[in-house]
VOZATI-928173 format. One record per residue (C-alpha): x negated, y negated, z. Coordinates in steps of 0.1 Angstrom, whole numbers, always signed. Layout:
! VOZATI-928173
<r x="X" y="Y" z="Z"/>
...
END
This chain:
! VOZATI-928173
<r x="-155" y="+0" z="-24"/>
<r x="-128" y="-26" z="-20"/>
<r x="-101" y="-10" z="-44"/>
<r x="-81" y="-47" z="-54"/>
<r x="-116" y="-61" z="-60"/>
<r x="-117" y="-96" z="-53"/>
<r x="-79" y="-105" z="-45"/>
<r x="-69" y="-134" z="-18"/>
<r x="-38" y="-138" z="+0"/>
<r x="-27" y="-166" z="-18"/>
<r x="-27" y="-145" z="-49"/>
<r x="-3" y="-129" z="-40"/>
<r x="+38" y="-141" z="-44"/>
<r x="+55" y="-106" z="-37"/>
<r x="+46" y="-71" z="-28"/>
<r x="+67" y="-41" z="-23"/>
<r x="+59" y="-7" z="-1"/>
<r x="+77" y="+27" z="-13"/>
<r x="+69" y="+57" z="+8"/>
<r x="+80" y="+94" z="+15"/>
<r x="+42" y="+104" z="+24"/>
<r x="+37" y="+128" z="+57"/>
<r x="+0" y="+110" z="+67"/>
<r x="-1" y="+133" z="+96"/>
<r x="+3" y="+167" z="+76"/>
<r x="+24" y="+187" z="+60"/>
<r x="+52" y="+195" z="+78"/>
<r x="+54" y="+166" z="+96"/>
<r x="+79" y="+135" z="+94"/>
<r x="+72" y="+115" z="+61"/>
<r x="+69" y="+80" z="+64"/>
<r x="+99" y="+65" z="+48"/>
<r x="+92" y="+30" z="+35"/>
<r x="+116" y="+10" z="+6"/>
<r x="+108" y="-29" z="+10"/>
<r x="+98" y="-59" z="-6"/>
<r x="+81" y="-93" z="+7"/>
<r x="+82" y="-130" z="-11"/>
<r x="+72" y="-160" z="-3"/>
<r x="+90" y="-183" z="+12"/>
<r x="+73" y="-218" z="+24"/>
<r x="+45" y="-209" z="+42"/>
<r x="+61" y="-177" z="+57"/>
<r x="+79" y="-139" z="+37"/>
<r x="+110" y="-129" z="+33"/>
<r x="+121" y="-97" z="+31"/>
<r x="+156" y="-102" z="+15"/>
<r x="+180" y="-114" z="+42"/>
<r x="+159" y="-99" z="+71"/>
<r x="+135" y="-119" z="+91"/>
<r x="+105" y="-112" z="+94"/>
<r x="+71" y="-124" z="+116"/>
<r x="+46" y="-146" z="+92"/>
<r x="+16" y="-135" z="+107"/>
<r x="+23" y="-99" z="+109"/>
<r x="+37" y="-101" z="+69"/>
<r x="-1" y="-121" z="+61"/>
<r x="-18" y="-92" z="+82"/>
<r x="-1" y="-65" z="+65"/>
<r x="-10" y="-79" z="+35"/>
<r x="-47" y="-88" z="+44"/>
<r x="-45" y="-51" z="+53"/>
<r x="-36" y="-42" z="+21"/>
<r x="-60" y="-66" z="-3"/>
<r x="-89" y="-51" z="+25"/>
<r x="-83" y="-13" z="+14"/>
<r x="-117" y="+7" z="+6"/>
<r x="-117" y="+36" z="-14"/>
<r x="-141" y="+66" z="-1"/>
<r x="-151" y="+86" z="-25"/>
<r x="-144" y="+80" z="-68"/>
<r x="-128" y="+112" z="-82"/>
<r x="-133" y="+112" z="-122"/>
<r x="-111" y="+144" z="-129"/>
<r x="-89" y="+145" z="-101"/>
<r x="-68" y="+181" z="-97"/>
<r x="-32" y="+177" z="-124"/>
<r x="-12" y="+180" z="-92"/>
<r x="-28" y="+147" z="-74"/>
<r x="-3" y="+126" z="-91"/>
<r x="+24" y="+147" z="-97"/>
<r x="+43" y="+131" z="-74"/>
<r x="+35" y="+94" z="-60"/>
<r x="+36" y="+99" z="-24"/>
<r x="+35" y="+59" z="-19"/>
<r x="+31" y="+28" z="-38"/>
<r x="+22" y="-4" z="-34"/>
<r x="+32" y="-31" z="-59"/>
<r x="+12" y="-63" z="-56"/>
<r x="+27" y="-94" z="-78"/>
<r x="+7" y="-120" z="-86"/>
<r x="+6" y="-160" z="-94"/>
<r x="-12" y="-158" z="-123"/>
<r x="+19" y="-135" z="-135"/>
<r x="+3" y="-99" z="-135"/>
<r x="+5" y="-74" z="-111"/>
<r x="-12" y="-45" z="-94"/>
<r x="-2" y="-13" z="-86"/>
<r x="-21" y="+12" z="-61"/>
<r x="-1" y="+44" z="-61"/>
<r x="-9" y="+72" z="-35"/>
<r x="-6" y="+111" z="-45"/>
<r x="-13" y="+145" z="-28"/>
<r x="-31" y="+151" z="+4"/>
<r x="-74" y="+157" z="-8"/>
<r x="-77" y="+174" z="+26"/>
<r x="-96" y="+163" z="+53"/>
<r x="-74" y="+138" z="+65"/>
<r x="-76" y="+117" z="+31"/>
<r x="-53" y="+112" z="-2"/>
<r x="-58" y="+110" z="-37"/>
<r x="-51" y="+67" z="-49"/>
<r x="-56" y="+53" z="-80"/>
<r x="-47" y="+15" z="-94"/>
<r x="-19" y="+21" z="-120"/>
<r x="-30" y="+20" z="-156"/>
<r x="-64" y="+30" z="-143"/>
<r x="-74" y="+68" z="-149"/>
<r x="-103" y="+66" z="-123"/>
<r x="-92" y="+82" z="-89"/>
<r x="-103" y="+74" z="-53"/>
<r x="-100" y="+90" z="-20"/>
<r x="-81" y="+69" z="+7"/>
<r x="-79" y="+81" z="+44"/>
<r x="-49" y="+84" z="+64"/>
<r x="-59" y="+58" z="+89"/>
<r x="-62" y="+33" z="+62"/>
<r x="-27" y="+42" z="+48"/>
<r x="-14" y="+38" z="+80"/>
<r x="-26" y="+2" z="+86"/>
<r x="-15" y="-10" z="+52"/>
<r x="+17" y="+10" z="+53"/>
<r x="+36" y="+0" z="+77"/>
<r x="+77" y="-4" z="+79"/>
<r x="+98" y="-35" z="+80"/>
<r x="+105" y="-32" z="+118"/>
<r x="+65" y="-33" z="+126"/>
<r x="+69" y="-71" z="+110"/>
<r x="+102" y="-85" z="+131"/>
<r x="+98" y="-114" z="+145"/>
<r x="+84" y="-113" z="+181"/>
<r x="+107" y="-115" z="+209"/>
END
């Protein structure tokens, strides 16, 4: 179930990771992640900081790739009462999309949903950590 249906790279003019989610368990270190990406030419900026093309185009192939496990229609009250992590994907066209991850589900997985959307989704760690991945992971190669 790809969760940002049938979106392309080239949709996509800016996206932004927020983070304070702990994808290895509680009590763990939480992944802290504040960014944002544009376009610039054929490459991404991320503000004044350089950054690698290719790895900004995989993370975001990452991203647009993101499969949903399992739908939840009545998700617990607590799944979203705090958004662990969000991604915020802005558009050509002029809209955007929003996936924002909650509490843990157990079993290695978190409860997602797209924002505006009342349908829930499982998404497991592993897939979090591919698409969430900090400003340093996309520095240009040395």
């Amino acid at each position: 179930m790809r969760i940002l249906g049938g979106l392309k790279e080239g949709d996509v003019q800016s996206f932004s990771l927020k983070s304070a989610i702990a994808l290895d368990g509680a009590g763990k270190p939480a992944l802290a992640l504040d960014y944002s990406l544009r376009r610039d030419g054929r490459g991404w900026k991320a503000g004044a900081a350089q950054v690698d093309a290719e790895s900004a185009a995989a993370l975001l192939r990452t991203i647009l790739a993101l499969q949903g496990e399992d739908f939840i229609t009545s998700p617990p009250a607590t799944a979203f009462a705090k958004v662990q992590a969000r991604i915020d994907l802005e558009l050509g066209s002029g809209t955007s999309k929003t996936l924002e991850v909650g509490s843990p589900s157990g079993d290695n997985r978190f409860y997602a949903r797209l924002g505006g959307e009342s349908l829930a989704f499982t998404l497991s760690s592993y897939s979090l950590k591919g698409a969430l991945k900090s400003l340093a992971d996309l520095a240009p190669k040395k």
